[in-house]
Structures are given as structure tokens and as C-alpha cells.
N, C-alpha and C positions, 0 to 999 in steps of 0.2 A: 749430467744425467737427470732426468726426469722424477721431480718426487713422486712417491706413490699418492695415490689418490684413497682420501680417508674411507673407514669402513662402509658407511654409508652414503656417498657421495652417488651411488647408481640406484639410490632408493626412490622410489615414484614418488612425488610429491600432493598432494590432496590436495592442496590450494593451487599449483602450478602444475598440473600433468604436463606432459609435451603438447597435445592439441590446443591447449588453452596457452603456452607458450609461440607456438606455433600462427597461432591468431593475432594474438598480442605484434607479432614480428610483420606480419600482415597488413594489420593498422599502422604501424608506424611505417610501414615500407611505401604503402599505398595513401594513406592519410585519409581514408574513412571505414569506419567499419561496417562490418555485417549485418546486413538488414537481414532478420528472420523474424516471422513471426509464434505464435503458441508457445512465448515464456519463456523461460533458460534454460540453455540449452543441459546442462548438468543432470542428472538423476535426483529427482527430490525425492522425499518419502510420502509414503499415502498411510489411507486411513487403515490397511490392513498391516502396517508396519505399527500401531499404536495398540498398548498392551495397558488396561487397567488391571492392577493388582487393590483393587479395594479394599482388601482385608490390610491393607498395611495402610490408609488414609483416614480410617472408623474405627470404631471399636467391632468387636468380633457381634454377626450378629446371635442373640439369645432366643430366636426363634425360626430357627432356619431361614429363609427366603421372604418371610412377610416384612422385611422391612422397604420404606422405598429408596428408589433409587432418584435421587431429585438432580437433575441438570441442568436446572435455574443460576444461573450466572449475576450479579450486579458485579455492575461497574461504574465508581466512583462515590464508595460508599465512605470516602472519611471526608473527603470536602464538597463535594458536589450538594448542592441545594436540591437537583432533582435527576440524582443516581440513574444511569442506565442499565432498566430490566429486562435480560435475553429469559429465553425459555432453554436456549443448548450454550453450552460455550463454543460455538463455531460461530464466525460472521463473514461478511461477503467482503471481499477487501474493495478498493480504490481501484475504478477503471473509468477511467474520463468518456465524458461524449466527446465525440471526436474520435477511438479509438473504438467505443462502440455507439451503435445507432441509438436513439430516442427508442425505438419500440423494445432494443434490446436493454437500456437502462428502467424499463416498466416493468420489463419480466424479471429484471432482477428483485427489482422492489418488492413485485407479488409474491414471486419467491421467499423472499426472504420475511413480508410481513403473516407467510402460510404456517412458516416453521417456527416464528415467534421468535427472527433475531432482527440484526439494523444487516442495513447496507450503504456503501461509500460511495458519496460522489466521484471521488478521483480529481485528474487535472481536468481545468477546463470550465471549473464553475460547477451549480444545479442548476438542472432543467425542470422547467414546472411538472410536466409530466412525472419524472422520478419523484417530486415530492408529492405526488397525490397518490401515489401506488406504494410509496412506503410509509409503514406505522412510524419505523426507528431511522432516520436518516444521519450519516455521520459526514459531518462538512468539513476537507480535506483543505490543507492552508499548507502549500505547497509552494518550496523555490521559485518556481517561473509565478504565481500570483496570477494565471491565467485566470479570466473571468472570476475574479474575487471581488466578493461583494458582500457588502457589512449586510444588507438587508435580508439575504440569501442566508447567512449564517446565521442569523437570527430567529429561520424559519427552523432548524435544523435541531436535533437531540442532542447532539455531542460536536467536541469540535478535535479532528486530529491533526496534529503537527506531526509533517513529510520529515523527516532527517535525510532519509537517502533509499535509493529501492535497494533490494535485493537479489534482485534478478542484474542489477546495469549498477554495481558496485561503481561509483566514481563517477558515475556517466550522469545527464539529466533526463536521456531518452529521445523517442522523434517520432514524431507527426507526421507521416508524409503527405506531400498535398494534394493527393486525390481525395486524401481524407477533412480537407482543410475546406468543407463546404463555404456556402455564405452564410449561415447562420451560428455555425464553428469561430468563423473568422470575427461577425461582428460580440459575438461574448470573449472572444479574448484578445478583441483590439487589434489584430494583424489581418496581414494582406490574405485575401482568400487561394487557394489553390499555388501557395509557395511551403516548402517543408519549413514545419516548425520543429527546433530543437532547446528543451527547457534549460532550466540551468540547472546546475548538480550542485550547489548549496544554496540554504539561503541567502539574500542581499546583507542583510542585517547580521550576523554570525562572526562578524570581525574579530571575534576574541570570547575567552570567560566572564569578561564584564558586560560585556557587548550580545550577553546572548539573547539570541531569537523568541525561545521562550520565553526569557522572562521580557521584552520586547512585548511581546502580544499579549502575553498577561496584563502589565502594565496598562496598554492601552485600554484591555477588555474592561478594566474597573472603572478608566475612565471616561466609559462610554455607557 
């Protein structure tokens, strides 16, 4: 006879629903996965799901409403020699060229140098273009090492280390090669108009002793 199955054994899982199981049994049946674009596919939260409760972050104010409200952000104020100053705590994350166009990596820039925050190169290297349209520029040191360039991050505010995305949990992502111009192909060393697919960790990451941070720190000092 058949054991019962535990109380919770038909409970919906958050991490695993059936459609994201369902997918998963796809990829491996098929051996490639779903190309889609506009993000992951999952329910995120927006900015009307964020709830300040400021009276429990300050103290109570003593004059009704004249106090201000400051949304100036630094970042890198215990070791950084020259701390990065936003005007909001929002910033533009990491989207490669290659995934968007040159004119579209300007408008992020303008954007983002109008509201007084940085924005990220992503995979793929900086383009001149994005560094003359952005004040704050953040130069991404990412897995695949596409178009990485000491001189390029040199040019740059900050520098961010990729661990993994979160949209492609495991995965390193993919370029397809309509998107893999010539001038795509010659900043990141490969053939033009063949899919490029990055890698999902970094080269260097072999272990706790062996880590990638301190890897490129090490270097940073001695350069």
C-alpha cells in the first residue's frame, strides 16, 4: 500500500511553481532554452510596492514638515579614496552594447547624469560615446571578460564585480548574432554575427582562497 503523501507535499512552491518546473524539463528534454526578451519572466515588484515609513529611520520631527528630506546616497565611504556621490538611491544597472545600441547607451547616460545618479556599462566593454554622456560611469568586470579593458576602467567612477545575474540564475546569458555587429564582434574579440553565450562564473573563482575579488583587488594595487 501506498504511503500517504506528507501534509504539505501539494503546497505550491515559490522557488519551483510547475511552469518554471515545466521549463526546466524543456531544457533538458530539448537541450536549449527559451529565448525571450524584456527580462524575467517572474512578477518583480515596482516602485508602488515600496513603502517609506520615515518616522521609524529619524528621529520624530519637532517642527511639523520643515525638515528635509535628503536622498543623497554615497557609496564607498569607508575605503574608497573618491566615494561615489548619487543625488537618489536609484541607479541604472548593467546593459551591454551589443544588447542595446550606442544611441540607446547615450540616452541612458543623459538620463541618468539629469537625475544625478551613475549608469553601467554591462557586458561587452565602454563605448566612448557612453562615457561622454555620463557624469558617474560604473565599469562592470564580468565572467566572459568581454571587451575588458584596463584603460576603459581607468576612465570610469566605480568598478562593479558581476557574481551572477538574477534574472538567468546559473546561466551566463546570450547574444544572439543579429546582434553581434562588427564593431560588437571586434571589442569583444569574436566572430561577428555567430550567438555569443557568456559564461556563468568567473575564470578565476576556483575556491575561497582563489577568489576572484580578491584576485582583482590584488592586481588593482598593483597596477
Amino acid at each position: 500500500m501506498d504511503q500517504p503523501l506528507p501534509m504539505d507535499a501539494h503546497r505550491r512552491s515559490g522557488a519551483f511553481p510547475p511552469e518554471v518546473i515545466a521549463q526546466i524539463q524543456r531544457t533538458a528534454a530539448e537541450g536549449h532554452y527559451e529565448i525571450r526578451g524584456w527580462g524575467a519572466k517572474r512578477a518583480l515588484p515596482t516602485f508602488d510596492d515600496l513603502l517609506f515609513l520615515t518616522a521609524s529611520l529619524t528621529r520624530y520631527p519637532l517642527e511639523g514638515y520643515r525638515e528635509k528630506c535628503d536622498t543623497g546616497t554615497v557609496l564607498g565611504t569607508r575605503y574608497a579614496s573618491k566615494p561615489l556621490e548619487l543625488a537618489i538611491p536609484v541607479t541604472i544597472a548593467g546593459m551591454s552594447f551589443g544588447a542595446l545600441s550606442a544611441t540607446a547607451k547615450m540616452a541612458l547616460g543623459r538620463a541618468a547624469s539629469a537625475v544625478g545618479t551613475s549608469t553601467t556599462t554591462g557586458d561587452g566593454g565602454m563605448i566612448a560615446e557612453e562615457r561622454a554622456a555620463s557624469r558617474l560611469l560604473v565599469y562592470q568586470c564580468l565572467p566572459s571578460r568581454y571587451g575588458f579593458n584596463l584603460d576603459d576602467l581607468r576612465q570610469a567612477d566605480a568598478i562593479e564585480i558581476v557574481i551572477g545575474q538574477g534574472a538567468k540564475p546559473g546561466g551566463g546569458g546570450l547574444l544572439l548574432g543579429q546582434k553581434v555587429t562588427d564593431r560588437v564582434a571586434r571589442m569583444r574579440t569574436l566572430p561577428p554575427g555567430i550567438d555569443q553565450r557568456p559564461a556563468s562564473r568567473h575564470p578565476t573563482c576556483g575556491s575561497r582562497s582563489r577568489s576572484c575579488v580578491r584576485r582583482r583587488a590584488g592586481r588593482s594595487r598593483s597596477t
